[in-house]
VMD Tcl script that draws the C-alpha trace (Angstrom):
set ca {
  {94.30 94.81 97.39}
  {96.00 91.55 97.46}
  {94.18 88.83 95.74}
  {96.89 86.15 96.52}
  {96.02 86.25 100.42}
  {91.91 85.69 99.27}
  {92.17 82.80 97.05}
  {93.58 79.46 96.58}
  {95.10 78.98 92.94}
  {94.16 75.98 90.65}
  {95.40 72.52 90.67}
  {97.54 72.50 87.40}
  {96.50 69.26 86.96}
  {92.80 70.74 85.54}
  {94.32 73.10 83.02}
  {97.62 70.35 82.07}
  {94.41 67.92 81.19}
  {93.17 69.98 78.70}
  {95.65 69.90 75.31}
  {93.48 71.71 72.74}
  {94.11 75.19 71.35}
  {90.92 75.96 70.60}
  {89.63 75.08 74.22}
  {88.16 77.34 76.61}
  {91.03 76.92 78.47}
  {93.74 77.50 76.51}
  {92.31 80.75 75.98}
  {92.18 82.59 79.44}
  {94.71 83.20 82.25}
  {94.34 80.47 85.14}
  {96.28 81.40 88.61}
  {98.16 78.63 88.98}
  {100.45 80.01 91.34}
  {100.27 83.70 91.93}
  {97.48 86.64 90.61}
  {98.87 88.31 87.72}
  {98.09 92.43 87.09}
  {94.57 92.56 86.08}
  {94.25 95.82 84.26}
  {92.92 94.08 80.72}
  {90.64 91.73 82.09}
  {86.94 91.47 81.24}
  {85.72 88.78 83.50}
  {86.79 86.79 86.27}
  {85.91 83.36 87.30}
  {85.66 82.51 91.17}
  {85.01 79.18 92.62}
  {83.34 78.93 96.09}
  {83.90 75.75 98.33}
  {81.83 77.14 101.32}
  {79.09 74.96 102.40}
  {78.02 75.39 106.01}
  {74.89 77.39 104.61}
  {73.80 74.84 102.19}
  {71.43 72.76 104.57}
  {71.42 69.03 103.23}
  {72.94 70.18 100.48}
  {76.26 70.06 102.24}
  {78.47 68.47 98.69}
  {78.05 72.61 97.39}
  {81.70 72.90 98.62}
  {83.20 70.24 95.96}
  {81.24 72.09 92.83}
  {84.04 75.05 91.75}
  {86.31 72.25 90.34}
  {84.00 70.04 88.35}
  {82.70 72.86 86.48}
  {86.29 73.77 85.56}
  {86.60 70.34 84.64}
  {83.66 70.74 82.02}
  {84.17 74.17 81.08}
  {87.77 74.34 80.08}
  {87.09 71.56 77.94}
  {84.23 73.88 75.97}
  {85.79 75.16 73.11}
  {86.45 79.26 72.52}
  {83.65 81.31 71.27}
  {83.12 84.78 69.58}
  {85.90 87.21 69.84}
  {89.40 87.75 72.13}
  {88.92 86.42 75.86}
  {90.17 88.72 78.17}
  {88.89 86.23 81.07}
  {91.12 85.46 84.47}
  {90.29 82.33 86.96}
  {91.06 83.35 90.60}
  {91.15 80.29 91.53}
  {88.72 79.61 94.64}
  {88.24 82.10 97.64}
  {89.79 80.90 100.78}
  {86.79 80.24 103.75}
  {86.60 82.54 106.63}
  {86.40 81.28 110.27}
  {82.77 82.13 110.08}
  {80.14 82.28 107.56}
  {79.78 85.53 107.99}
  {83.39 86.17 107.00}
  {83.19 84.34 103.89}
  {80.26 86.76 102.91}
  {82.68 89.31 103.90}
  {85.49 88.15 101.53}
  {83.06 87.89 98.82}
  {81.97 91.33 99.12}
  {85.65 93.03 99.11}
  {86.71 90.67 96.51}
  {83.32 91.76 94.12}
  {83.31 95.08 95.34}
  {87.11 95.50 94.20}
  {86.63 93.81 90.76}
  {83.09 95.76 89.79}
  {84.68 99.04 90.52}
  {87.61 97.85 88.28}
  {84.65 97.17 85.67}
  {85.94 93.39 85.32}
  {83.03 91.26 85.81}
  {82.94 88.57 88.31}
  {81.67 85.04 87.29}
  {81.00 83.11 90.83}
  {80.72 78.79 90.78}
  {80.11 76.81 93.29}
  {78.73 77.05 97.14}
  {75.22 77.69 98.88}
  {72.86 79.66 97.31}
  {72.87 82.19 101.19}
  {76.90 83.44 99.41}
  {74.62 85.39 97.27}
  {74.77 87.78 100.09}
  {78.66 88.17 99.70}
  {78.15 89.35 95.94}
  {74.77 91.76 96.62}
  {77.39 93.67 99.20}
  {80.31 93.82 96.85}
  {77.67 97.08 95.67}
  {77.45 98.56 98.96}
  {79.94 100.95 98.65}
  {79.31 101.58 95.10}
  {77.12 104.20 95.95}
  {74.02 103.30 93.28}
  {70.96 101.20 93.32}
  {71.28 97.97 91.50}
  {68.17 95.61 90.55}
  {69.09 91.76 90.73}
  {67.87 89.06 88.82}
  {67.68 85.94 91.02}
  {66.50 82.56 88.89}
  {65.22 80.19 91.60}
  {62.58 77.41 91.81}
  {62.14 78.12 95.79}
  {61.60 81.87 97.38}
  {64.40 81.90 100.05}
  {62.28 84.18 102.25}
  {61.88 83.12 105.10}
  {62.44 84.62 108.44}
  {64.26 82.06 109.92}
  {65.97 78.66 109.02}
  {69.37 77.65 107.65}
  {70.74 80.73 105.97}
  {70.15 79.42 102.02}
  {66.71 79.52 103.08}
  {66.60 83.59 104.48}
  {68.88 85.38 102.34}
  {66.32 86.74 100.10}
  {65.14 88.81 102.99}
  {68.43 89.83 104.55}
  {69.00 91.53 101.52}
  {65.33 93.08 100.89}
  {65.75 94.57 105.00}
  {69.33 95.34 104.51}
  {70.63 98.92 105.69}
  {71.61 100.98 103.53}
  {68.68 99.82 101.09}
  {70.54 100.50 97.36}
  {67.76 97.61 96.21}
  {65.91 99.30 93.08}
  {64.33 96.33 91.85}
  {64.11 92.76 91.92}
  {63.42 90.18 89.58}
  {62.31 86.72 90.90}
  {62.28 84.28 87.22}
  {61.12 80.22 87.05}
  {59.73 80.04 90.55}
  {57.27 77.12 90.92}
  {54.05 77.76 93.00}
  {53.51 74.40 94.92}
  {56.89 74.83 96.28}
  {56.42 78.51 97.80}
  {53.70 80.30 99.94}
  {51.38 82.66 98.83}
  {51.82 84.95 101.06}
  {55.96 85.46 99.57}
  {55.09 86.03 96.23}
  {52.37 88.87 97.94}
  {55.26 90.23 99.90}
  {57.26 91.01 96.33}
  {54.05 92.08 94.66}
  {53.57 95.03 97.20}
  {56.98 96.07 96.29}
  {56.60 95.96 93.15}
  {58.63 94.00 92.39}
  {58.11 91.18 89.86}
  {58.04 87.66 90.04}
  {57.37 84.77 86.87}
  {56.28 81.15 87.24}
  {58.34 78.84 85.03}
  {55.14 78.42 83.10}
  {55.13 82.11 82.41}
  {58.77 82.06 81.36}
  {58.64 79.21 78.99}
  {55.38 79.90 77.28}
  {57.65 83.23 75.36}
  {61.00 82.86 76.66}
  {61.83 86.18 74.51}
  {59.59 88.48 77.07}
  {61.74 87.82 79.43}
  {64.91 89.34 77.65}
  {63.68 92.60 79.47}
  {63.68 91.58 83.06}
  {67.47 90.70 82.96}
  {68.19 93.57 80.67}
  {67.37 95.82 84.02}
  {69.39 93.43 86.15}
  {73.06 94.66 87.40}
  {73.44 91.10 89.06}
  {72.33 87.84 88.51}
  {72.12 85.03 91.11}
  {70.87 81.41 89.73}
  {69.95 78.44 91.46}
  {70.64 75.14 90.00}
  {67.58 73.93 91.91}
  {65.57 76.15 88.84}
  {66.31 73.44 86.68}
  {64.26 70.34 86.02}
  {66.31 67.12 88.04}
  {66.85 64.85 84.28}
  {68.66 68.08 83.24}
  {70.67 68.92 86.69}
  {70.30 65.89 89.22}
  {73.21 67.44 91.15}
  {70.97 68.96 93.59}
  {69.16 67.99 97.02}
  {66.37 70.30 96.15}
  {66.24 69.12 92.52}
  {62.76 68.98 90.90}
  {61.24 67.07 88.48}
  {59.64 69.93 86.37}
  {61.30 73.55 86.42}
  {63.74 74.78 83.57}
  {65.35 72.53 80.77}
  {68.95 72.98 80.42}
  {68.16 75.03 76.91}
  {66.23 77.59 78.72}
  {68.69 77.96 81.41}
  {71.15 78.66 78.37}
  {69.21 81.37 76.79}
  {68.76 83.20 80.36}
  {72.13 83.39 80.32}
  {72.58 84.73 76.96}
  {70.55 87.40 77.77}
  {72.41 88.13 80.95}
  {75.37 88.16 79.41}
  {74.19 90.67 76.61}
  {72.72 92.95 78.99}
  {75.15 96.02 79.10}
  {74.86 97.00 82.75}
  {74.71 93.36 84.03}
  {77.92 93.37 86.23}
  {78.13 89.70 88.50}
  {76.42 86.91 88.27}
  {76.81 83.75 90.73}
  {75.66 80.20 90.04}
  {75.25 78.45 93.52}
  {73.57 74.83 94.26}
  {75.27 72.32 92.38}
  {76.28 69.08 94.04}
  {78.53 66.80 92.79}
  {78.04 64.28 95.46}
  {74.23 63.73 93.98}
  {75.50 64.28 90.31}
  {75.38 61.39 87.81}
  {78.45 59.23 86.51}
  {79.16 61.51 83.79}
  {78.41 64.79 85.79}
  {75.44 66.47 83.75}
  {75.41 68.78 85.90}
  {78.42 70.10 85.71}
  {78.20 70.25 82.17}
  {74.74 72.51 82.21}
  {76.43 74.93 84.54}
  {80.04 74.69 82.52}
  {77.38 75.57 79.13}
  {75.73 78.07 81.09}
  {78.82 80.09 81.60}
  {79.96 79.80 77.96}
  {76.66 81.32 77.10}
  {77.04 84.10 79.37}
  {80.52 84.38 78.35}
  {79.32 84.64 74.41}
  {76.77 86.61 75.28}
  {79.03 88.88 76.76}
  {81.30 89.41 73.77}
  {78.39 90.52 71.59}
  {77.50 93.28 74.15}
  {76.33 96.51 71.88}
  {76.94 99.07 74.47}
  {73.81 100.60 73.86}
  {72.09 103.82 75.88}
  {72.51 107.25 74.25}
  {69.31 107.50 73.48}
  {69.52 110.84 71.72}
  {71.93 109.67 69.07}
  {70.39 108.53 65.15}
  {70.53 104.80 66.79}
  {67.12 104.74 67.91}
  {63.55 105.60 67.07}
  {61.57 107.72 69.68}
  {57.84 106.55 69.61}
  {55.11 108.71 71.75}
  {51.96 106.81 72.29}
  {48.69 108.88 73.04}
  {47.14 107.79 76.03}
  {43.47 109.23 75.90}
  {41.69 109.52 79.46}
  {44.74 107.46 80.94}
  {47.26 109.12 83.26}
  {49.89 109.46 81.90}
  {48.74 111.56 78.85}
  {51.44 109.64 76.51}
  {54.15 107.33 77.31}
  {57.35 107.89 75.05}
  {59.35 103.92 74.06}
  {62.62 103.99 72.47}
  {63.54 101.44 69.78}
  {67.43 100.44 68.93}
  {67.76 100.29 65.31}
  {70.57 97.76 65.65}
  {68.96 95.48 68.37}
  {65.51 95.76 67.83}
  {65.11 96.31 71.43}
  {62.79 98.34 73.26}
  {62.79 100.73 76.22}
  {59.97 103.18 77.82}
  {60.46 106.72 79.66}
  {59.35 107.17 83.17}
  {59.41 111.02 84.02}
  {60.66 112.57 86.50}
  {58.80 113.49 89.83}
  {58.94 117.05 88.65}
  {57.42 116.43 85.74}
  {60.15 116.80 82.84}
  {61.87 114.34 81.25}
  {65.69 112.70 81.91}
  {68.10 110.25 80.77}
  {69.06 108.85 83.65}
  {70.33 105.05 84.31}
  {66.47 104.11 86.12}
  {64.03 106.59 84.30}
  {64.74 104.23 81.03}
  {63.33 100.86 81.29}
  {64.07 97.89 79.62}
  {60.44 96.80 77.55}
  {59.58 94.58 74.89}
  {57.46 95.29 71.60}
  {54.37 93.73 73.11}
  {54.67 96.94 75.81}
  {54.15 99.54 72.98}
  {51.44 97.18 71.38}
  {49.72 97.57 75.03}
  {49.90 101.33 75.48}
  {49.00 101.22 71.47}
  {45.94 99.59 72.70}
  {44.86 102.27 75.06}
  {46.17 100.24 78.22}
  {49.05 101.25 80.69}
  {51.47 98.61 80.37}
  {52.16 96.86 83.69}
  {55.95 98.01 83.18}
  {55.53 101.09 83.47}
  {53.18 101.34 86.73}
  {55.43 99.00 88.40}
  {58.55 101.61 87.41}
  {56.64 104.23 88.16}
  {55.57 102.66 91.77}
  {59.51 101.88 92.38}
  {60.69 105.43 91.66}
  {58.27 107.65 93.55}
  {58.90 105.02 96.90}
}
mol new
graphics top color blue
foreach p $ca { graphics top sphere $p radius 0.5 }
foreach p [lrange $ca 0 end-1] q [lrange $ca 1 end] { graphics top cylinder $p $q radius 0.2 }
display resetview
């Protein structure tokens, strides 16, 4: 695959700016001119400048660049980078196509294991990085951090993408994870819709009253889409659909972090920003440029953690008297501190495969200590016998 006919390399002029050593910049491969080899590579950064599905929020298209502008100016954290910047991915004739590029491009640098990190454009080019899995041949769960549940029917296409992918053929959706929706700005009846399905949803409220609980939804996620719009407007004004309340820039930080820790966490898109509606000294741009550099750290401290028969982790069975199941069995890392619980097989025994394990926190064993099924697990349990 030739990346050089997909993308459009970076003005020099943002990387010749930036003079430090120590910058964020200085430290990763920019395609300036032509797409080196990328067997080494970790991540990859790809700007978007599409913005015929943004709505009113039409100034998505100018975002890729001032985030670079903020972000290679952030200086290098923990460890070696082994990150690349494509540059930005040339439009297709259509919208459509521009999903399409997304999804070869993705598809082609998951299966190489080199993470993609997406900037810029409508919140609907989501769609382009949930098919890069298609022919992956697995079931994924995504993470998607939105104030707004783009469910509809019908409407301008960053409106409806949430249920193109929940109706899309083949289904390799396992799970989704709606976090930092607010309920005056969605229906009822959407949230219901995800409910039946198991799937789980969290009110900002929810989120920020113990951040920490949430470390397990995006430990399950293999993607992670985020909406700008999820953060309060004196934090990220650079929005048409920004809000007064919603996330501060600190929490959107630490969702990040997480992301980036999570092991099997493999793209991650941050759509919505508009510099257009951005202040003089582009906040925005700067939240979204930290955001990355938080994934990005978060990243580099990855454990690699999952044989859960090795000394590395304690194997708790909880009784469960005049419950079904009898007992569920949690998993705690010794190095992490992190927890997981076993869902068994349909047949009854127990395996170790990637979706019987799920991601928990302590205060799910201190609920099944209690005598109570956690929530968890009879959503897992729903998902897997569907």
């Amino acid at each position: 695959m030739d990346l050089n006919l997909f993308f459009t390399p970076v003005d020099e002029a943002l990387a010749d700016a930036v003079g430090s050593v120590s910058s964020f910049c200085r430290n990763i491969t920019v395609n300036t001119h032509k797409v080196p080899d990328l067997q080494g590579f970790d991540l990859a950064l790809i700007g978007l400048t599409e913005k015929r599905g943004s709505g009113k929020n039409k100034g998505v298209g100018q975002a890729a660049d001032e985030i670079r502008k903020k972000l290679y100016r952030l200086k290098r954290g923990h460890g070696a980078y082994h990150i690349i910047d494509l540059g930005n991915l040339n439009n297709g004739v259509e919208l459509a196509e521009t999903y399409g590029r997304l999804q070869e491009v993705c598809e082609h640098l998951i299966s190489r294991d080199i993470l993609p990190i997406i900037m810029g454009g409508s919140h609907d080019l989501t769609l382009g990085q949930f098919y890069g899995y298609q022919g992956l041949e697995k079931l994924i769960s995504v993470l998607n951090v939105d104030a707004l549940l783009d469910l509809n029917e019908e409407g301008e296409p960053n409106e409806t993408h949430l249920h193109k992918m929940l109706v899309h053929e083949p289904n390799y959706l396992f799970n989704y994870s709606h976090l930092a929706y607010q309920t005056y700005l969605i229906e009822t009846t959407a949230i219901e819709v995800l409910e039946r399905l198991y799937f789980e949803t969290y009110r900002v409220g929810m989120l920020r009253t113990r951040i920490e609980d949430m470390e397990p939804v995006i430990r399950e996620a293999d993607m992670l889409t985020f909406d700008i719009t999820a953060i309060r407007s004196s934090d990220a004004p650079g929005n048409a659909n920004a809000q007064p309340f919603g996330l501060t820039g600190e929490e959107a930080c630490q969702i990040c972090w997480y992301a980036g820790l999570n092991d099997k966490l493999s793209s991650a898109g941050f759509y919505e920003y508009n510099p257009a509606l951005d202040d003089d000294s582009k906040k925005t741009a700067a939240v979204v440029a930290t955001m990355i550099w938080y994934f990005v750290e978060g990243f580099y401290h990855r454990q690699h953690e999952g044989d859960f028969r090795s000394n590395d982790y304690l194997r708790y069975v909880v009784d469960m008297p005049g419950n079904e199941p009898a007992n569920i069995v949690f998993y705690k890392s010794k190095l992490s501190d992190k927890w997981w619980l076993e869902i068994p097989a349909a047949n009854g025994k127990r395996a170790f495969g990637r979706n019987s394990l799920v991601p928990c926190s302590y205060n799910d064993f201190k609920t099944a200590s209690n005598g109570e099924v956690p929530d968890r697990y009879v959503n897992a349990m729903a998902r897997l016998s569907a």
